[in-house]
C-alpha positions in Angstrom: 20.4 25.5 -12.1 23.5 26.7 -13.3 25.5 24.9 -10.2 24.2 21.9 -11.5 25.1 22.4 -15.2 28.2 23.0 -14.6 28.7 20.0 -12.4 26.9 18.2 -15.7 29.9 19.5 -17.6 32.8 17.8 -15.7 33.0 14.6 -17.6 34.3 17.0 -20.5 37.8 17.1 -18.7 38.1 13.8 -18.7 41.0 12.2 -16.7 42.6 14.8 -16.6 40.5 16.4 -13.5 41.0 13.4 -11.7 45.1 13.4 -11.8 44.9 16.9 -11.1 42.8 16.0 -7.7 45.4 13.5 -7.0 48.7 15.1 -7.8 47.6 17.7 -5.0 46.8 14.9 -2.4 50.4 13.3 -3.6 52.1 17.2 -2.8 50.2 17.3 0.4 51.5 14.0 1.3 55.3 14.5 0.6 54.5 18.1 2.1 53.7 16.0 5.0 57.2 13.9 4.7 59.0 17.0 4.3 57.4 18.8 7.4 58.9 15.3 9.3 62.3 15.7 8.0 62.6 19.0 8.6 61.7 18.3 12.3 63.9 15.3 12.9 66.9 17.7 11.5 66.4 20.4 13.6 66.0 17.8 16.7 68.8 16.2 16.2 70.8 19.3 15.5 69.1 21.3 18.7 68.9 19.3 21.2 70.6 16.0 20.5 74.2 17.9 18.9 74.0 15.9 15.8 76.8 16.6 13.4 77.0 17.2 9.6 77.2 13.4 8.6 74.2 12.1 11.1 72.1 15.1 9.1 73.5 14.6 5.7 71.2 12.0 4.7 68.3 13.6 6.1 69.1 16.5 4.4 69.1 14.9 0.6 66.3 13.4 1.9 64.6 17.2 2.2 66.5 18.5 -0.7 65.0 15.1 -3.2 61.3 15.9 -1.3 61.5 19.8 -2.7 62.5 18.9 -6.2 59.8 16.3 -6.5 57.2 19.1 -4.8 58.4 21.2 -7.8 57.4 18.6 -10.1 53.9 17.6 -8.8 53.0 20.8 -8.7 54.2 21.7 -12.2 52.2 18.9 -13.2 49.2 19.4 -11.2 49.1 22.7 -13.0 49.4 21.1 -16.4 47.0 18.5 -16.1 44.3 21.7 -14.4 44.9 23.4 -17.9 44.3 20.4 -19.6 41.0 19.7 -18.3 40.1 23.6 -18.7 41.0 23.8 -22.2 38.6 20.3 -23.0 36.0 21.8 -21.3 36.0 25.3 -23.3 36.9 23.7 -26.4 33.9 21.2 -26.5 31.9 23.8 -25.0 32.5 26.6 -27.8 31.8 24.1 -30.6 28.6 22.7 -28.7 27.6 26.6 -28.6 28.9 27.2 -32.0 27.2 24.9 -33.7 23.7 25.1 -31.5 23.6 28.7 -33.3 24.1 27.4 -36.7 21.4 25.1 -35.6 19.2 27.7 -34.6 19.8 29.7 -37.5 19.6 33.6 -38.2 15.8 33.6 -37.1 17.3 33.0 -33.5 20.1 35.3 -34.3 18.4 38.2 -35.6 16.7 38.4 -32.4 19.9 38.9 -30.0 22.6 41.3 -29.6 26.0 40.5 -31.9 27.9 42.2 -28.5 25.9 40.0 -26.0 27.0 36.6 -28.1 30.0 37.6 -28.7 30.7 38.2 -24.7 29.1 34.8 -23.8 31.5 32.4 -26.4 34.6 34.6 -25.8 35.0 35.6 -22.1 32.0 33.9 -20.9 33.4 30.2 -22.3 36.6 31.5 -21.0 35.6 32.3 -17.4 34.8 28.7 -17.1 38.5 27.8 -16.8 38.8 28.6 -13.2 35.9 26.5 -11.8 37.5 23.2 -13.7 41.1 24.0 -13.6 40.9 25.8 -9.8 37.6 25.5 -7.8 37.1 21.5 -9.0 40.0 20.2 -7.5 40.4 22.7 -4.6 36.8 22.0 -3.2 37.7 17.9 -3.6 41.2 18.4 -2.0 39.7 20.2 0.7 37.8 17.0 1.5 41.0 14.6 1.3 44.2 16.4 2.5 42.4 17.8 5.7 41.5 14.3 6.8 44.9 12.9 6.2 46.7 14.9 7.7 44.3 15.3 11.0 44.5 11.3 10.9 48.3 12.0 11.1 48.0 14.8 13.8 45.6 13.1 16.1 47.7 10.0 17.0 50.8 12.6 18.3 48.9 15.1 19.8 45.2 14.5 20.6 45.0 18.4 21.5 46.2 19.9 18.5 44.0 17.6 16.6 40.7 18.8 18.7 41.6 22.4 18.1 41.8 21.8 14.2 38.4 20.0 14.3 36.9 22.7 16.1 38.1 25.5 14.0 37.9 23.8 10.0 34.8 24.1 10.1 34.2 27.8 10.4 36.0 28.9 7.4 33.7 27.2 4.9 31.1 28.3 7.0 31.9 31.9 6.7 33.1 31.4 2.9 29.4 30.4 1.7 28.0 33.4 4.1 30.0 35.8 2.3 30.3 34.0 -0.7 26.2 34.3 -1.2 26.4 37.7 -1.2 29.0 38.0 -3.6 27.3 35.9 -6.1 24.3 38.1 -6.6 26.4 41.0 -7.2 28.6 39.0 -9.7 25.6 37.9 -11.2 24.5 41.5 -11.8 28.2 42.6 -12.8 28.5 39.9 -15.2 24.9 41.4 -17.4 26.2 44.4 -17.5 29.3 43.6 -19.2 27.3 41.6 -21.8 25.0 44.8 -21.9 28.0 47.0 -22.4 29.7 45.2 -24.8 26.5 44.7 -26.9 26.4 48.3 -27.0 29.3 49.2 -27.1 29.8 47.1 -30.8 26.8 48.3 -31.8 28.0 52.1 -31.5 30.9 50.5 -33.1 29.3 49.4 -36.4 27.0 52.0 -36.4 30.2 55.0 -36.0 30.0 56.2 -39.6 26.3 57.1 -39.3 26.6 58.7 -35.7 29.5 61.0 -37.3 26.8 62.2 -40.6 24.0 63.2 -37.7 26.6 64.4 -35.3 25.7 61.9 -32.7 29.2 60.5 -31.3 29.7 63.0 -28.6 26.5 61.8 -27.2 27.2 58.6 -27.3 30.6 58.8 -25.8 28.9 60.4 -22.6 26.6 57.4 -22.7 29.3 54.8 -23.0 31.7 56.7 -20.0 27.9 56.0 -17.7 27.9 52.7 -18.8 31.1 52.0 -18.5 31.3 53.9 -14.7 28.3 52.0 -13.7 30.3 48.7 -14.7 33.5 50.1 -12.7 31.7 50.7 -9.6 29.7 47.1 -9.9 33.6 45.5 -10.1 34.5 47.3 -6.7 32.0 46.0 -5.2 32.8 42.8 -6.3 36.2 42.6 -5.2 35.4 44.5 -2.1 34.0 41.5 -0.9 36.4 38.7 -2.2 38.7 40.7 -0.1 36.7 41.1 3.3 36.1 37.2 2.4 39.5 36.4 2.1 40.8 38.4 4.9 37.7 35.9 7.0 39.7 33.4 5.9 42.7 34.3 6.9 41.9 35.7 10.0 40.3 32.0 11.2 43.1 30.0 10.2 45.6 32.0 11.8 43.8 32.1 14.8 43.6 28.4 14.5 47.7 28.1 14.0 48.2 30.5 16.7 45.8 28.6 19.4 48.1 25.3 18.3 51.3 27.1 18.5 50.4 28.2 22.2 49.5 25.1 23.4 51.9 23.4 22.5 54.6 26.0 23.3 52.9 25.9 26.9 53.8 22.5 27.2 57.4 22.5 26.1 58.0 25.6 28.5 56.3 23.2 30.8 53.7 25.8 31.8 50.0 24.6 33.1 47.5 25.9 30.3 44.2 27.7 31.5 42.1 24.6 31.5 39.5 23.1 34.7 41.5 20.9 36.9 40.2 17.5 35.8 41.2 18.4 32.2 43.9 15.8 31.0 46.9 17.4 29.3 48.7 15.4 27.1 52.5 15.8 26.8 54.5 16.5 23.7 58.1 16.4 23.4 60.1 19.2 20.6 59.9 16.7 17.6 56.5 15.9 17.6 55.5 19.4 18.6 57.4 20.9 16.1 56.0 18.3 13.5 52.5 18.9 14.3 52.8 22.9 14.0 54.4 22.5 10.5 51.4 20.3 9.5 48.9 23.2 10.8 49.3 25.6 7.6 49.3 22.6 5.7 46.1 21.4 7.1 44.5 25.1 6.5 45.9 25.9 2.8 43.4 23.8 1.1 40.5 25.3 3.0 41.9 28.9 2.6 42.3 27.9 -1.1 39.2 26.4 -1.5 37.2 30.0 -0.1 39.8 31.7 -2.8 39.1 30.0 -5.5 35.2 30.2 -4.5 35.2 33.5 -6.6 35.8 31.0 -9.7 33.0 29.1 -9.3 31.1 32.6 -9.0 32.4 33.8 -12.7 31.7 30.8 -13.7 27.9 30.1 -12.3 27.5 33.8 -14.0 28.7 33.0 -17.2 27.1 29.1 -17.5 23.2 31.6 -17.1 24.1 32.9 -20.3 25.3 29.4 -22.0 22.4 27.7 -20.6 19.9 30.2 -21.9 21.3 29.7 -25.3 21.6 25.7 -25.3 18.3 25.7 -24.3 16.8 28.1 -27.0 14.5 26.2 -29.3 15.2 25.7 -33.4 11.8 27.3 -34.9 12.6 24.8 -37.7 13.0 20.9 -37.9 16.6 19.6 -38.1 16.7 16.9 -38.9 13.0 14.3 -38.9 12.8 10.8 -37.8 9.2 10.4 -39.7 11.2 9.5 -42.4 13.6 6.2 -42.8 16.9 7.0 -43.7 16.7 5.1 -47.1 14.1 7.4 -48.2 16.2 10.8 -47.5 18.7 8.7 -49.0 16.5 8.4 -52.3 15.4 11.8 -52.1 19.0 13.2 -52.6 19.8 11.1 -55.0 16.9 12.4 -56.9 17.9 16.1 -56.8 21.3 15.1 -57.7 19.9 13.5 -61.1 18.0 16.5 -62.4 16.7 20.0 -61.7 15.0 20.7 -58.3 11.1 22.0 -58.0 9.7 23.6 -55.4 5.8 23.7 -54.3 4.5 26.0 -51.5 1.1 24.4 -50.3 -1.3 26.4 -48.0 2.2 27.7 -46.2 1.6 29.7 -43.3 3.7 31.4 -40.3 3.3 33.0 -37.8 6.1 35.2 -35.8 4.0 35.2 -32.8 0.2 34.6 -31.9 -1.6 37.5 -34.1 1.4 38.6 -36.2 1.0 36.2 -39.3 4.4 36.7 -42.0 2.9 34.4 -44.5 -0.5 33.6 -45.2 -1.7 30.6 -47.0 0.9 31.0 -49.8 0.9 28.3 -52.4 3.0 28.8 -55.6 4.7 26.6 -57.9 8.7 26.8 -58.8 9.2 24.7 -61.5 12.3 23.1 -62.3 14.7 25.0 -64.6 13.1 28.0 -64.7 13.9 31.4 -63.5 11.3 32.6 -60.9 10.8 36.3 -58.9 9.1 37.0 -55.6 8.2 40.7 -55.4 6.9 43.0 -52.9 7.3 46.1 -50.5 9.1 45.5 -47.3 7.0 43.9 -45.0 5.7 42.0 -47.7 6.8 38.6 -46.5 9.7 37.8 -49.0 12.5 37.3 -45.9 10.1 34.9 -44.5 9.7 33.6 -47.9 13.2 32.8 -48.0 14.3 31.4 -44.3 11.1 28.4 -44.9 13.0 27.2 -47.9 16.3 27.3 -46.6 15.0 25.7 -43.5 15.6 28.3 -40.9 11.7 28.5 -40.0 9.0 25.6 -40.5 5.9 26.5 -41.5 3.1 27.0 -38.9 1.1 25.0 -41.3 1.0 24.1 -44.7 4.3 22.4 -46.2 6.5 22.8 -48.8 7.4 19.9 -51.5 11.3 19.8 -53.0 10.6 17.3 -56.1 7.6 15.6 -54.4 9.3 15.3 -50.8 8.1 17.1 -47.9 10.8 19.9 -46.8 10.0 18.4 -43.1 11.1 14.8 -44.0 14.3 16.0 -45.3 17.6 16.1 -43.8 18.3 19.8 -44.0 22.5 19.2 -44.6 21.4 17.4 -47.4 19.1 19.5 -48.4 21.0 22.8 -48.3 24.1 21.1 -50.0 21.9 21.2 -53.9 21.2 25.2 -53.0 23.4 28.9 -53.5 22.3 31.8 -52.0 23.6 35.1 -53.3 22.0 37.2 -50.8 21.6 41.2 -50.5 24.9 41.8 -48.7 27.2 39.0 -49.4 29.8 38.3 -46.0 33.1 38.3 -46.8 35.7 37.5 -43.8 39.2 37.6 -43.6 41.2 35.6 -45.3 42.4 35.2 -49.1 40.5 35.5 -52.5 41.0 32.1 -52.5 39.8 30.9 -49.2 36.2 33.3 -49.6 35.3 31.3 -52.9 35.8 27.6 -51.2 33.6 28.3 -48.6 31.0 26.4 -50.6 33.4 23.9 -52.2 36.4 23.6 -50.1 38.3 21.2 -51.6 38.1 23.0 -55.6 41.3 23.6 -57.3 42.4 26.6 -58.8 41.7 26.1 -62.4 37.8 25.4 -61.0 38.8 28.7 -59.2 39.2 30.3 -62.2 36.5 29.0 -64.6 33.9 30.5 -61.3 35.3 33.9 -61.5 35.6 33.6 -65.0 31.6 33.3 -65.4 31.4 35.7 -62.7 32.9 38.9 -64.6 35.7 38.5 -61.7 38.4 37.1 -63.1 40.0 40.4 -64.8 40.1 42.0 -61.5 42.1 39.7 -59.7 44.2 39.2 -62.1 45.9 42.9 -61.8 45.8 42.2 -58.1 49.9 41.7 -56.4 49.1 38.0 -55.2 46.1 36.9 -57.3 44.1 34.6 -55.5 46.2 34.3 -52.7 45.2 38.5 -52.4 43.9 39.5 -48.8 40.9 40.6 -47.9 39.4 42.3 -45.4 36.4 41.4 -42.9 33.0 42.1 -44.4 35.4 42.9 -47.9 37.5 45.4 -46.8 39.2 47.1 -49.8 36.5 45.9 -52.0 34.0 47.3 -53.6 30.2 46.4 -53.5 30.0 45.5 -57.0 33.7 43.0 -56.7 32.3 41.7 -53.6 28.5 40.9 -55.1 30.8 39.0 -58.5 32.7 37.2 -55.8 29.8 36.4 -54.2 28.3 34.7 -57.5 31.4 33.0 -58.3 31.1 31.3 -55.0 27.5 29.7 -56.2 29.1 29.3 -59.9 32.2 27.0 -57.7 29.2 25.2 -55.7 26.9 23.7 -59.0 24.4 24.0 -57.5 20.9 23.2 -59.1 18.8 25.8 -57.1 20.3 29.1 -56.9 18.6 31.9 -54.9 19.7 35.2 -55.6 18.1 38.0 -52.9 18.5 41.6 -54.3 21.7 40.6 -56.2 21.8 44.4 -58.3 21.1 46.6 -55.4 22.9 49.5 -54.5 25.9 49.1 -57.5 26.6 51.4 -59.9 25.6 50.8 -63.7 28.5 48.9 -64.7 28.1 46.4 -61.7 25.3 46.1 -62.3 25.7 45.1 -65.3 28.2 42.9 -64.9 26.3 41.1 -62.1 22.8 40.9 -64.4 25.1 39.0 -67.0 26.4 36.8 -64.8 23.3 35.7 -63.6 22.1 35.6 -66.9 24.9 32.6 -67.1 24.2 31.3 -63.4 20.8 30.7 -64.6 21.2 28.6 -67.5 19.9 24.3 -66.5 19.3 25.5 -62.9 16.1 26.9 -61.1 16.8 30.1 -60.1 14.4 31.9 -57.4 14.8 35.6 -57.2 13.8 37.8 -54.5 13.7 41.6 -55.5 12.9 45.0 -54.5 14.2 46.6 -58.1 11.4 45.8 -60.8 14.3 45.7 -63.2 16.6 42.7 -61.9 13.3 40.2 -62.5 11.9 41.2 -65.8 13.8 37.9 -67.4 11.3 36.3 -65.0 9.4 33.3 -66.4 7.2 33.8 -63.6 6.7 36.7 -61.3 4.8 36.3 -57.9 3.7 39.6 -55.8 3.5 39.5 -52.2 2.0 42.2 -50.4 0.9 41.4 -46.7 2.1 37.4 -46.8 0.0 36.7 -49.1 0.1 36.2 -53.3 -2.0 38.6 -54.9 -0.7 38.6 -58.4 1.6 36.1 -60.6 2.4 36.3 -63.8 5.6 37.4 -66.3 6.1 41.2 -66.6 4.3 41.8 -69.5 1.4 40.4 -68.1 1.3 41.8 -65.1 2.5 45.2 -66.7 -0.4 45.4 -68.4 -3.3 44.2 -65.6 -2.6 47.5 -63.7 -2.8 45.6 -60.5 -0.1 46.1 -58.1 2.9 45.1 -60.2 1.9 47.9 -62.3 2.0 50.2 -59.4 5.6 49.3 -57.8 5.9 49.7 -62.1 5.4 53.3 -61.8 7.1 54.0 -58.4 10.4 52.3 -59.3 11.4 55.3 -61.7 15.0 54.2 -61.6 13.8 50.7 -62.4 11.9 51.7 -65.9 14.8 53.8 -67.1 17.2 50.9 -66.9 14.3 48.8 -68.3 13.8 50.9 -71.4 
C-alpha cells in the first residue's frame, strides 16, 4: 500500500524527475563515446605507432567528453533535488494542513514526539526514493539496453555473458532487500516511539526533578535508545551483505568478459564443446566492449544501493498514510448548502451580534461513552453567558462543537438561525476569539503574537488592543517595544502578561463572539484583576461565552448554565442559583477561594 502511494506521489516532482531520468541516459551515452575514444587512442598509440598530432584531436575529443560528463551530472543532481524538494514541500503542507483539518480532537489523541518525527524526518526520508531510487530504478531499464544493443553487434559473446548475469543482481537485491524492509519497518516505529517519549520526558523534566524521578527515566531512555542502536545494526548489516551481493555478481560478470576476450587476443582456445563458434575480436573492439562492462553494471549496482531509499521511504509514507487517511470527526466544509446562502449567512453575522442555540446536542466519544447529552441552551446575542461544571462535566466538549472541531452525534446547533453543519467553518471561525486556559505563545516578536488573528493591523491598532488589554504599560518599559522577543510557549513572560496578550489578540480580531475558557486561572490577584477588567471591556456589544472552573470569573453572568455529566441541570444568574441550593450552590461552598474574592 505504501509502494503504491508513493508511486501516487510522483507527479509532485513534476518535470523535473523526468530530466533527471534523462540526463543520466545522456551521461551514459557520452560515457559510452568516451569509452570509444579512449580505445581508438590507445590503438592507434599501441599498436598502430600513432604520434602526438594523429592523437591530438582525439584527445580534445576525450578531454571536451569529460567536461561535458561534469556538467550532466552536476545537473542531473540539481534537477534530483528539485523534484525532492517539490515532493516534501507539497507533502508537509498537504500534512500540515490535514491536521488543522482534523483539529485538536485528532490531535489530543496522538503523541506530540510521534508527529513531530513523521513531518520532520519522516517527510524528509522521502527525498531519496524521488531524488535517488526514481530515476536509478528507470535508468536501470534504459542504459542496460543501450549499451548491450551497442555491445552485441561487436562481440556477440560478451553480449550473451551480460544477458546471462544482469539478471541475477536484481534478483538477489529484492531477496535480500525483503528482509531488510521488515526490519526497517520495525526500526523506523521505534524511532517514532523514542522520540515521542523522549519529548514527553522532555516537557514533563521539571515535574520528574520535584518527585525525584529523572534518574529513572534516564535508565529508561539509555534501553530505549540501546534497543534503537541494535535495530540500526541490523539494518545496515544487511544493506552491506546486500551490497557486497552486488558487487560480488558484477565483478564476476566483468571478470568472465575480461577473460574471454583476453583469451582471444592471446589467441588461446577457451574451454568450450567443439562445435561452439568463437567469434573473433581484434584490440579495439575488445578493449571498447570491456570499458562498456562497468558501465553496463553501474546502474544495476546503483539501483540495489539506492534500494535502501525506497525502504526509508516505504517506512516513513506508513506513517503519512495513516494520518492522510484519519477521518475529520467534524464537517468541513457542507455541500447541502448553496454557496449563496453561506454567502448570506456571513453577511448576516457581519451586520449584528451572533446567537447561538444548542438543540437536543448530543456526542458521543465512542459507543457507550456519551460527553454531551441532549444539551439545548440558548446564547443570546450580546450577552455574557457561563458554562459551569466539575471536570468531566462536558464543558471541553462543549466548546470543540462550537468551534467546529466535533459535530454533534445528533442534535444541531443554530449560529443566528443557520445550522453550524451548513456553514463554511473558515467563515465561520473568522466572527469568533478564543481566549483559552493556557494561551500559546511561539517565537517570534510582541508584534507578530498579536497579528496572528489580524495579520495585516498596524501598530497604532496594535496599540489601542493592548491598551484595552491592561498590556500596553508593560511593553512599553520593554528595550524594543513591540518588536521585543519572546520566547516559545512565552518564555520570559509571566502567566498573567501572557493571558493580557492573549486578550489583546481577540480585542485586535473584533470579533462579535468571544469565548473566554478559564481566562483568571492560576494568576495572582493583580492579574487577575487586570484580566477581569479587560474582559469586562472585551464584553461590551459582543456575546461573550465563558467556560469556568472559578465560581468567581462568571458571577457578571447574565446567564449561568451547570453541566454535570453532559447534561444541563441548572441555569440561571448567580443569585438565583445561589439561592436554589442545587448544585451551583454546592461548587458555591467548595470554591472557598472563589467566595473570598467574591465578597
Amino acid at each position: 500500500m505504501s509502494v503504491t502511494w508513493l508511486k501516487a506521489q510522483r507527479p509532485l516532482a513534476g518535470a523535473a524527475l523526468t530530466h533527471t531520468v534523462w540526463l543520466n541516459t545522456f551521461n551514459g551515452v557520452l560515457a559510452t563515446a568516451q569509452a570509444w575514444c579512449l580505445a581508438v587512442i590507445l590503438n592507434a598509440v599501441i599498436f598502430d605507432g600513432a604520434n602526438r598530432a594523429v592523437v591530438l584531436p582525439w584527445l580534445g575529443g576525450l578531454l571536451g567528453l569529460l567536461a561535458l560528463r561534469a556538467v550532466v551530472i552536476w545537473g542531473a543532481e540539481q534537477t534530483a533535488f528539485a523534484a525532492a524538494a517539490t515532493v516534501r514541500i507539497t507533502l508537509r503542507d498537504r500534512v500540515y494542513r490535514h491536521l488543522q483539518l482534523l483539529g485538536p480532537a485528532y490531535l489530543a489523541t496522538e503523541r506530540s514526539g510521534a508527529l513531530v518525527e513523521t513531518l520532520t524526518k519522516g517527510i524528509d526520508d522521502l527525498e531519496g526514493y524521488y531524488a535517488r531510487f526514481l530515476p536509478a530504478m528507470s535508468l536501470a531499464m534504459i542504459l542496460p539496453l543501450v549499451l548491450l544493443i551497442v555491445v552485441l553487434p561487436l562481440d556477440w559473446l560478451s553480449g550473451a555473458v551480460l544477458l546471462m548475469t544482469a539478471p541475477l543482481i536484481p534478483l538477489f537485491m529484492i531477496l535480500i532487500g525483503s528482509g531488510a524492509e521488515v526490519r526497517n519497518q520495525r526500526q523506523w516505529k521505534q524511532l517514532t516511539r523514542m522520540s515521542a517519549h523522549f519529548l514527553d520526558v522532555i516537557q514533563g523534566l521539571t515535574t520528574l526533578k520535584l518527585f525525584g524521578a529523572s534518574r529513572r527515566e534516564v535508565d529508561i531512555i539509555g534501553t530505549i535508545s540501546d534497543d534503537y542502536r541494535v535495530s540500526t545494526m541490523q539494518v545496515l548489516r544487511i544493506a552491506f551483505l546486500s551490497s557486497a551481493v552486488l558487487e560480488f555478481f558484477a565483478s564476476i560478470g566483468i571478470a568472465i568478459v575480461a577473460v574471454f576476450i583476453g583469451f582471444r587476443l592471446y589467441g588461446l582456445a577457451l574451454p568450450v564443446p567443439p562445435w561452439f563458434v568463437v567469434p573473433d575480436i581484434d584490440f579495439l573492439h575488445g578493449l571498447f566492449v570491456l570499458m562498456l562492462v562497468p558501465e553496463f553494471y553501474a546502474p544495476l549496482r546503483n539501483l540495489g544501493t539506492q534500494y535502501h531509499a525506497r525502504m526509508a521511504a516505504t517506512a516513513a509514507a506508513e506513517q503519512l498514510i495513516r494520518i492522510l487517511d484519519a477521518k475529520p470527526t467534524h464537517l468541513t466544509v457542507t455541500n447541502q448548502q448553496p454557496t449563496s446562502v453561506i454567502h448570506c449567512a456571513a453577511e448576516e453575522m457581519k451586520r449584528r451580534s451572533i446567537a447561538v442555540r444548542f438543540e437536543a446536542v448530543e456526542f458521543y466519544y465512542e459507543e457507550g461513552r456519551p460527553a454531551l447529552c441532549g444539551v439545548t441552551a440558548e446564547i443570546p446575542a450580546g450577552r455574557r453567558i457561563a458554562v459551569v461544571g466539575t471536570s468531566g462535566a462536558g464543558k471541553t466538549t462543549f466548546i470543540n462543537l462550537l468551534l467546529g472541531f466535533l459535530t454533534p452525534t445528533s442534535g444541531r446547533i443554530l449560529i443566528n438561525d443557520q445550522d453550524l453543519a451548513q456553514l463554511d467553518l473558515t467563515t465561520w471561525r473568522q466572527h469568533l476569539a478564543w481566549v483559552p486556559q493556557q494561551p500559546r505563545l511561539f517565537q517570534g516578536s510582541i508584534a507578530d503574537n498579536l497579528r496572528l488573528g489580524a495579520p495585516t493591523a498596524t501598530l497604532d491598532m496594535l496599540c489601542d488592543a493592548a491598551r484595552q488589554a491592561r498590556i500596553d504599560e508593560f511593553i512599553a518599559t520593554l528595550p524594543m517595544g513591540y518588536d521585543s522577543l519572546v520566547g516559545e510557549r512565552g518564555a520570559g513572560l509571566s502567566g498573567g502578561q501572557i493571558q493580557r496578550l492573549a486578550l489583546a489578540r481577540a480585542f485586535l480580531r473584533d470579533a462579535p463572539f468571544v469565548i473566554l475558557d478559564e481566562a483568571t486561572a492560576n494568576l495572582d490577584p493583580d492579574s487577575e484583576r487586570l484580566v477581569q477588567e479587560s474582559i469586562d471591556v472585551l464584553a461590551q456589544g459582543r456575546t461573550l461565552l465563558v467556560i469556568a472552573h472559578r465560581l468567581a470569573t462568571v458571577r457578571k453572568a447574565d446567564q449561568i448554565l451547570v453541566l454535570e455529566q453532559g447534561r444541563i441541570i441548572e441555569q440561571g444568574d448567580h443569585v438565583t442559583l445561589a439561592a436554589a441550593g442545587g448544585r451551583y450552590a454546592q461548587m458555591i461552598a467548595a470554591d472557598i477561594g472563589g467566595v473570598k474574592r467574591g465578597e
